[in-house]
C-alpha positions as CSV (number, residue, x, y, z in Angstrom):
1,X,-25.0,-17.5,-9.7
2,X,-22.4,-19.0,-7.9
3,X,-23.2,-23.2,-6.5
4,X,-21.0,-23.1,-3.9
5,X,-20.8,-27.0,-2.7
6,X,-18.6,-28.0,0.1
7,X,-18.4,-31.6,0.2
8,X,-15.8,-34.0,1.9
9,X,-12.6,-35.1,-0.2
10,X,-11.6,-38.2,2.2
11,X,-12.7,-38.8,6.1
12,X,-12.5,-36.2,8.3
13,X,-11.3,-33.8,5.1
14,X,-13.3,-30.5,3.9
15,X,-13.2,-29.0,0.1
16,X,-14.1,-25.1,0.3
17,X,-14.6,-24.2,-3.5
18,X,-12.4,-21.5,-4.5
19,X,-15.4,-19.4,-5.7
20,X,-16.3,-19.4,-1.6
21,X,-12.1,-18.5,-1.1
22,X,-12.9,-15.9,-3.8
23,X,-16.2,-14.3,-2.2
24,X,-14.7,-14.4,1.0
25,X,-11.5,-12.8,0.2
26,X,-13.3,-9.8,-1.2
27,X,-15.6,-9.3,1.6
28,X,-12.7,-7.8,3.6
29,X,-11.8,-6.1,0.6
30,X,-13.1,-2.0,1.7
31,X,-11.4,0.1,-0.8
32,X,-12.9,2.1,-2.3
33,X,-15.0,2.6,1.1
34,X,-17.6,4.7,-1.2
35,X,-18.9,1.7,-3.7
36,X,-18.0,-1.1,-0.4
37,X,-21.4,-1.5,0.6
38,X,-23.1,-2.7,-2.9
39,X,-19.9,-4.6,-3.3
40,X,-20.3,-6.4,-0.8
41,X,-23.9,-6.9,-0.7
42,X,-23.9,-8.5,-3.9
43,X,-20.9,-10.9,-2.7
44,X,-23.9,-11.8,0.1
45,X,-26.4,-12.3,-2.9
46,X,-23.9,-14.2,-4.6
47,X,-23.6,-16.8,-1.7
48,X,-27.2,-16.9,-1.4
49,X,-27.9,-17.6,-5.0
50,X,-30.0,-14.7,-4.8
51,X,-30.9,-13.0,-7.9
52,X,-31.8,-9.4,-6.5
53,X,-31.2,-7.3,-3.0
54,X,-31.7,-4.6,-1.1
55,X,-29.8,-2.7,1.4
56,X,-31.2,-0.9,4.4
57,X,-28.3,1.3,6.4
58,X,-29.1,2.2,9.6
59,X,-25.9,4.6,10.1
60,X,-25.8,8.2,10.2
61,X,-26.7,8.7,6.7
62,X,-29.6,5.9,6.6
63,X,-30.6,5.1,2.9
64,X,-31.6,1.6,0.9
65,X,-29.6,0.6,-1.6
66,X,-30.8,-1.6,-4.3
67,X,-29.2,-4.7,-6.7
68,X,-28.5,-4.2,-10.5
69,X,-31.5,-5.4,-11.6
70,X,-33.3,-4.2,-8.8
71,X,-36.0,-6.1,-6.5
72,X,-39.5,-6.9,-7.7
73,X,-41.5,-4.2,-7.3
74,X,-44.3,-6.8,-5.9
75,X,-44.8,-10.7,-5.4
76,X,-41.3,-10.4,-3.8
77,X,-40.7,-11.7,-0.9
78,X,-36.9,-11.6,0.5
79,X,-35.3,-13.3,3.0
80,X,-34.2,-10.8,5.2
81,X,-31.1,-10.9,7.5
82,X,-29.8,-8.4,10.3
83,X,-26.5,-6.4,9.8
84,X,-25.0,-6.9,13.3
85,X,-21.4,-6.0,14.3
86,X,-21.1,-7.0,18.5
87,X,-23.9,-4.8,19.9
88,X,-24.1,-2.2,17.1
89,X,-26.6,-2.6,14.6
90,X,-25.6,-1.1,11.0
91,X,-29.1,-2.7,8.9
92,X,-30.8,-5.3,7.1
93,X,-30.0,-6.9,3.9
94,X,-33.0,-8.1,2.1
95,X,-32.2,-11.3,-0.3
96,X,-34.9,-12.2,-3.7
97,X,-34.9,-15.4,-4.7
98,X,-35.8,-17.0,-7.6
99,X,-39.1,-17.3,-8.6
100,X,-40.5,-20.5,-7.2
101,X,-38.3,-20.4,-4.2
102,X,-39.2,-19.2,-0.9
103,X,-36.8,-19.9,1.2
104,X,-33.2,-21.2,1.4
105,X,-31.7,-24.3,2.0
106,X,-29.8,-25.1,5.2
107,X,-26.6,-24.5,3.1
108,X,-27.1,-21.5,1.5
109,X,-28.6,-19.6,4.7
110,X,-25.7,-20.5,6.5
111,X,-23.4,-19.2,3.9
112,X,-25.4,-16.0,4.2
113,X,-25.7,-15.4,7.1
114,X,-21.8,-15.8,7.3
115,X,-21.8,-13.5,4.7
116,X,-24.0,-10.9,6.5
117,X,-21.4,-11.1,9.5
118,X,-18.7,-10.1,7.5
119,X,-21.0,-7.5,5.5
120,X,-21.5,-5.5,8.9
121,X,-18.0,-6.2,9.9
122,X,-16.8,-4.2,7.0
123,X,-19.9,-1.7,6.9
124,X,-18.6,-0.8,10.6
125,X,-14.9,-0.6,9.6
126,X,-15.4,1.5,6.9
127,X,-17.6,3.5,8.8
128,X,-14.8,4.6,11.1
129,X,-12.5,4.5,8.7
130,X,-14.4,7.4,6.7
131,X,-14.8,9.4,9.5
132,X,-12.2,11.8,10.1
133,X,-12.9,13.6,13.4
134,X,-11.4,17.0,14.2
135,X,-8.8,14.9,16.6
136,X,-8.4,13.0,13.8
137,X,-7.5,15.8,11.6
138,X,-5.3,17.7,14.0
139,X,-3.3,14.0,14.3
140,X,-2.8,13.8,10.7
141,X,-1.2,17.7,10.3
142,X,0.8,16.9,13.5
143,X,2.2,13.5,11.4
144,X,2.7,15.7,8.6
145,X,4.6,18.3,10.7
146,X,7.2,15.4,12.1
147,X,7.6,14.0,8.8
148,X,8.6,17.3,7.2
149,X,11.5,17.1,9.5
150,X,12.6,13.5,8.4
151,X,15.0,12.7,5.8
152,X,12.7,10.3,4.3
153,X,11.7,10.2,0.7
154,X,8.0,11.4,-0.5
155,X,7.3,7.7,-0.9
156,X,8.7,6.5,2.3
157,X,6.6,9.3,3.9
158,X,3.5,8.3,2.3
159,X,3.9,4.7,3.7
160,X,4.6,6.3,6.7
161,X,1.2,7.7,7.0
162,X,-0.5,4.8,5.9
163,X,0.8,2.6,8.4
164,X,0.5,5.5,11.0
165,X,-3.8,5.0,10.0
166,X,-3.8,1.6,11.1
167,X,-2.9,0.0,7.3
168,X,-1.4,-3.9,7.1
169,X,1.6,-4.2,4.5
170,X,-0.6,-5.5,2.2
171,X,-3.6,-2.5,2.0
172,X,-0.5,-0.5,1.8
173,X,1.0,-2.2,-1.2
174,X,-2.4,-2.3,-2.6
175,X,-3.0,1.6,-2.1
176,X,0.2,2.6,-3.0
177,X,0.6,0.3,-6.6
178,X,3.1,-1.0,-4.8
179,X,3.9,-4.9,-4.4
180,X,4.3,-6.5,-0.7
181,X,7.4,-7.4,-1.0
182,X,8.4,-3.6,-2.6
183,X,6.5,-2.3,0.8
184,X,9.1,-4.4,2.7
185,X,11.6,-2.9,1.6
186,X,10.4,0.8,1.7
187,X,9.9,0.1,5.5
188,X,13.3,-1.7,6.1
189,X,14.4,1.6,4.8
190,X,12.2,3.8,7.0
191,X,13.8,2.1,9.8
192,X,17.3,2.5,8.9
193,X,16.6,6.1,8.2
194,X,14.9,6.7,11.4
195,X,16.6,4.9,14.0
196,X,14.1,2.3,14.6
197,X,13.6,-1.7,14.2
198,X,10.0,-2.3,14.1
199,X,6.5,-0.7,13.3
200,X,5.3,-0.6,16.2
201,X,8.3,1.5,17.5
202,X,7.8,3.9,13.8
203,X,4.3,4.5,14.8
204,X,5.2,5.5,18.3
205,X,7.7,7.8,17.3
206,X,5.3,9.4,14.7
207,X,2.3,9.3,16.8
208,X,4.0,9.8,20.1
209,X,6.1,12.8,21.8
210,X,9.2,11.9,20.8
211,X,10.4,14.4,17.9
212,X,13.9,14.0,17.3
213,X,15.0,12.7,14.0
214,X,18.1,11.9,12.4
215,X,18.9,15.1,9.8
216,X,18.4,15.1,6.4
217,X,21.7,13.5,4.7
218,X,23.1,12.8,8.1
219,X,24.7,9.5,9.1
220,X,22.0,6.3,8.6
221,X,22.3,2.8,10.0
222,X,23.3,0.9,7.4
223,X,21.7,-2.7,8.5
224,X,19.1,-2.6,6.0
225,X,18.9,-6.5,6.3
226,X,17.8,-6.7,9.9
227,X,14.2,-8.7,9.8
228,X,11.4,-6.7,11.4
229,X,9.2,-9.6,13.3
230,X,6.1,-8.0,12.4
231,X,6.6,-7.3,8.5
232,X,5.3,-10.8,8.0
233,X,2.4,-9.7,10.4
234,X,0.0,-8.5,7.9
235,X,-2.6,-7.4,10.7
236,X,-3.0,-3.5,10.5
237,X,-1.4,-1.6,13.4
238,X,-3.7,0.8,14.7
239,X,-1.9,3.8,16.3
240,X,-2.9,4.7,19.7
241,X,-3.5,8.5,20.7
């Protein structure tokens, strides 16, 4: 269990453990989108100082999904909080307390509730994220297509792509094995390569109409220094149809 205690250093000052920095950090964690939802359910449990949960998806494949142990089979009785993302409702997450306890302190429902917010935030995103419509599908072999006619690297396509999905530097770096700062460079390169300063103007190229692309081995601009505003923008850039 995790006794997460946020208690005032000096006047008008706030300590947030790190164990909270930790929990919340992971929560936006989605890879692998398969094993995200017990993931993070137990990261909800943890804030709760639950000692079981339970799971009920309400998305197209509904199913309950149960803690390691698992809940009491009877005598149980779980606080139970919605999975709401804005007007969509993904489920409920059931929370066991210890025996003896029936309900939570102020503190600790508040944390989990927070946590169940950022649960269904990341149970929506991945859901969308794993769904790979037939536009979807007919997008990526188009990207595909325009970067077989790039002189970029196998590496510097595959970062390509990523960022073309909507991925921040950083899910990048953390998909590829790559570090940020090696991801900086990669797309410092890209742009070089491809005639363009800034993601936002790669992705349009790659996602847009415009198909035209400096030949393989052909003459590169050479500024590979030039700052990109937005590679210290870690938010993902989602490309537009």
């Amino acid at each position: 269990m995790v006794q997460l205690l946020v208690a005032p250093k000096q006047e008008g000052e706030v300590v947030v453990p790190s164990e909270f920095l930790q929990i919340a950090e992971n929560l936006n964690h989605l890879d692998p989108i398969r094993t995200y939802p017990l993931r993070a359910a137990k990261l909800v449990a943890d804030l709760a100082n639950a000692t079981s949960y339970r799971v009920e998806l309400e998305l197209g494949d509904q199913r309950k999904l149960d803690s390691t142990p698992p809940p009491p089979m009877e005598g149980g009785r779980p606080v139970s909080l919605p999975l709401r993302h804005g007007r969509q409702v993904l489920g409920t997450i059931h929370l066991y307390l210890p025996e003896g306890s029936d309900k939570l302190d102020t503190t600790d429902l508040r944390l989990a509730r927070w946590g169940a917010r950022a649960l269904a935030r990341g149970l929506s995103y991945s859901s969308r994220m794993n769904r790979v419509g037939p536009e979807n599908r007919k997008r990526l072999v188009e990207l595909a297509d325009r970067l077989e006619r790039t002189p970029l690297t196998k590496r510097e396509k595959e970062v390509v792509t990523l960022l073309a999905s909507g991925a921040s530097t950083r899910a990048i770096a953390e998909q590829t094995k790559l570090t940020v700062a090696t991801v900086h460079t990669y797309l410092k390169r890209i742009y070089s390569k491809l005639g363009v300063h800034s993601r936002v103007e790669l992705v349009a190229r790659m996602v847009g109409t415009v198909s035209s692309f400096p030949p393989a081995g052909g003459e590169h601009d050479e500024e590979l220094d030039l700052l990109d505003h937005e590679l210290v923008d870690d938010q993902p850039l989602v490309a537009s149809a």
